[in-house]
C-alpha positions as CSV (number, residue, x, y, z in Angstrom):
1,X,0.9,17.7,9.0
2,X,-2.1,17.3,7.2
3,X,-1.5,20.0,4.3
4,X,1.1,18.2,2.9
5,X,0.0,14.8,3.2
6,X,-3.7,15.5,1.6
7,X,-1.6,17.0,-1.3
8,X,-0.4,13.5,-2.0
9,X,-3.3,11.9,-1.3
10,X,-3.7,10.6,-5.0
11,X,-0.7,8.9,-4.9
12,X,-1.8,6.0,-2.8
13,X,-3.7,3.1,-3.6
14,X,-5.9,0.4,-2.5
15,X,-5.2,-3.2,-3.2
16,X,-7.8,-5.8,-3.9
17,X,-5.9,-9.3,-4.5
18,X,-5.4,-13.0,-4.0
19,X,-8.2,-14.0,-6.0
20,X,-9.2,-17.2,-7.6
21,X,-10.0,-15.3,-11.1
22,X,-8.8,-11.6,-10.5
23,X,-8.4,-8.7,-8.1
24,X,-8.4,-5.1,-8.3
25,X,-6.8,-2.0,-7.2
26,X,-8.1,1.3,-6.8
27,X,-7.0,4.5,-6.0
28,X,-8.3,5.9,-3.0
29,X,-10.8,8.5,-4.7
30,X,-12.1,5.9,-7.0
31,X,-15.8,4.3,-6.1
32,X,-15.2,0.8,-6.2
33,X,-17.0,-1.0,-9.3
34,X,-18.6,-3.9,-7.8
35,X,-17.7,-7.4,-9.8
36,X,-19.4,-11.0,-9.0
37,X,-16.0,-12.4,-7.8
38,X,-14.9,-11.5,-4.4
39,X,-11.5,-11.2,-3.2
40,X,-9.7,-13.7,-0.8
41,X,-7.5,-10.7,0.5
42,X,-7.9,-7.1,0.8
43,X,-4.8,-4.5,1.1
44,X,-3.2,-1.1,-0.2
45,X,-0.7,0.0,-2.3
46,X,1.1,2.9,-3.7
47,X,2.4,4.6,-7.1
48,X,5.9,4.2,-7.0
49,X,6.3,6.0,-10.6
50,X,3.9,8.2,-13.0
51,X,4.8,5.6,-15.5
52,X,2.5,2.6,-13.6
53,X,4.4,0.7,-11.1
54,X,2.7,0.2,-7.9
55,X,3.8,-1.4,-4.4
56,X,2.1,-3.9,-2.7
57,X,2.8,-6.2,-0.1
58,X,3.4,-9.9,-1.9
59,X,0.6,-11.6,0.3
60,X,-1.4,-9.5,-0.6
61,X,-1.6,-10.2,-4.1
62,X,-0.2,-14.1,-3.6
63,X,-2.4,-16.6,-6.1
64,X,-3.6,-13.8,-8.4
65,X,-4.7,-15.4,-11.6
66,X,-5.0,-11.5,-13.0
67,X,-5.1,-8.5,-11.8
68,X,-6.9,-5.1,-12.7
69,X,-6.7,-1.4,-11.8
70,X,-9.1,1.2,-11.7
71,X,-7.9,4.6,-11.5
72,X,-9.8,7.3,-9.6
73,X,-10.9,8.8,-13.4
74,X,-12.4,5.3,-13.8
75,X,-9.9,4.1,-16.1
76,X,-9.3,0.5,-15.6
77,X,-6.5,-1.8,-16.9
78,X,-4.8,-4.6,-16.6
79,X,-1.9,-5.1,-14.3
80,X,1.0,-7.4,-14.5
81,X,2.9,-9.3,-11.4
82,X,6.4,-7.6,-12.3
83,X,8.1,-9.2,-8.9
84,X,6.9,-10.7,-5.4
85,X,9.5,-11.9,-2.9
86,X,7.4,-13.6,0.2
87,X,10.3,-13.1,2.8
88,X,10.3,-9.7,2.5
89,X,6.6,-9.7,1.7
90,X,6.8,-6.8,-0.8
91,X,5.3,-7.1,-4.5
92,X,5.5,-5.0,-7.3
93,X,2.4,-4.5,-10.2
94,X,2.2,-2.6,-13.7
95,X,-0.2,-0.7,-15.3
96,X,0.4,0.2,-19.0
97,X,-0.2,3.9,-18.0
98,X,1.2,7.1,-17.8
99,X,0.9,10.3,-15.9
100,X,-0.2,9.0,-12.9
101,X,0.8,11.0,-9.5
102,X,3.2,9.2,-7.9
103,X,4.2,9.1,-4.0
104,X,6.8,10.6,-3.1
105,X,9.6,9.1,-1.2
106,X,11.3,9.7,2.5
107,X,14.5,9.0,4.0
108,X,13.8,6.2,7.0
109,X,17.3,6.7,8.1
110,X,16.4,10.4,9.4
111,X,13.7,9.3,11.2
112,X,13.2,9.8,15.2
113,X,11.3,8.3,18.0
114,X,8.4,10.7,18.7
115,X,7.9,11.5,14.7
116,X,4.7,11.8,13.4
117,X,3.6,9.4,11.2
118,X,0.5,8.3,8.9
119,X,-0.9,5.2,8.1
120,X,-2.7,5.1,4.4
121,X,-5.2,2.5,3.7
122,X,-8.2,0.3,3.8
123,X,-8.4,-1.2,6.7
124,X,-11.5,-4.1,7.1
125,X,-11.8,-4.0,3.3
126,X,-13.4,-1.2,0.7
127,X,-16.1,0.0,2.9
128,X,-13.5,2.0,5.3
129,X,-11.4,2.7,1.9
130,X,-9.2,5.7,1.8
131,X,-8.5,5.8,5.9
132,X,-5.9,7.3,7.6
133,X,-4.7,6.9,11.0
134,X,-1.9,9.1,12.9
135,X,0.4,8.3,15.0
136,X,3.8,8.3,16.0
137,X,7.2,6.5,15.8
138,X,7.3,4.1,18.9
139,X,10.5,2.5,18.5
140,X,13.2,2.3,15.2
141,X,15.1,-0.8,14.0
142,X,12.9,-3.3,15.6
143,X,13.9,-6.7,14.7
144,X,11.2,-8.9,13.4
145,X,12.0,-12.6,12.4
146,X,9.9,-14.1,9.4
147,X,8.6,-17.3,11.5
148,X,8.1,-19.2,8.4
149,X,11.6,-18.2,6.4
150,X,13.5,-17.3,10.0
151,X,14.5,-13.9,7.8
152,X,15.1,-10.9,10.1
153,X,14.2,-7.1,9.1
154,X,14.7,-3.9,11.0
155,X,11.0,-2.2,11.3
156,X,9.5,0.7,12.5
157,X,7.5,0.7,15.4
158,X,4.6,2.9,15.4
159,X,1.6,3.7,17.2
160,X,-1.0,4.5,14.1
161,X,-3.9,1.9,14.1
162,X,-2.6,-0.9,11.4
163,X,-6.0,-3.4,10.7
164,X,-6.5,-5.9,8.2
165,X,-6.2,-4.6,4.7
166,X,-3.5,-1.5,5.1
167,X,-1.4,-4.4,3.7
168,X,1.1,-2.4,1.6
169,X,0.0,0.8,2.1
170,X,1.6,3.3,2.9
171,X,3.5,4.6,6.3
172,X,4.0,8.4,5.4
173,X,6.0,10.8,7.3
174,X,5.1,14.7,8.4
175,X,5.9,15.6,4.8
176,X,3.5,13.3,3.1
177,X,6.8,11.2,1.8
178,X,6.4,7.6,2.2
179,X,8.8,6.4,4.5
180,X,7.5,2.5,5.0
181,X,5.0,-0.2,4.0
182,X,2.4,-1.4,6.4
């Protein structure tokens, strides 16, 4: 399990968002640069494409007035809100960059009960950045209703530790593919 997930292990980020003036995200080998404005909400994300698109969870990034992304080479840039849809709760950024490794992708369909899984993120905020919990698939296609939209999704169930700020990160399966956003 592990071999081929730390292989990846670039590919996912971390998510710093929801800020009055700006927010930040990082990828997971990066040191954070410390800035004067704090964040309203921490979360994760991941590289969907080498070309600089990167997955988020929407409230994660909700009331951005900018955004910024530091790459684990130090690189920083400017990212753009390409598309946030609050009933799903899934956002999408973009980084004028190239290159960059992206994650992988799984197919949720083949999944079983008893898979293991891992869950890629920073949970309680950038001082337990870059953590990983294991687990396993609990339960598949359970139905969660949006209380605030009354929108239903099937979701996986899993037993991985899930805090505050894995926020769209990622839910990878035993091939390091990413098979689900926390």
């Amino acid at each position: 399990f592990l071999p081929s997930f730390a292989l990846r292990r670039k590919a996912y980020a971390n998510v710093l968002g929801g800020t009055r003036l700006t927010g930040f995200l990082y990828t997971e080998t990066t040191a954070f640069i410390p800035y004067y404005i704090s964040p309203q909400s921490e979360g994760s994300g991941g590289i969907a494409t080498s070309d600089g698109y990167i997955i988020t969870n929407a409230h994660v990034v909700e009331g951005a007035d900018s955004l910024k992304v530091v790459m684990s080479d130090g690189k920083t840039y400017s990212a753009k809100l390409i598309g946030s849809d609050s009933v799903t709760d899934l956002a999408l950024l973009k980084v004028d960059a190239t290159g960059l490794t992206a994650a992988e992708f799984g197919d949720s369909d083949s999944l079983q009960v008893g898979d293991s899984v891992a869950a890629v993120g920073n949970p309680g905020g950038l001082q337990f950045s870059s953590s990983c919990t294991y687990g396993h698939i609990s339960a598949l296609n359970r139905e969660i209703t949006n209380s605030e939209y009354g929108y239903s999704m099937d979701c996986i169930q899993v037993d991985a530790a899930i805090n505050p700020g894995n926020s769209g990160g990622a839910l990878v399966n035993q091939y390091g593919q990413v098979i689900g956003i926390t």
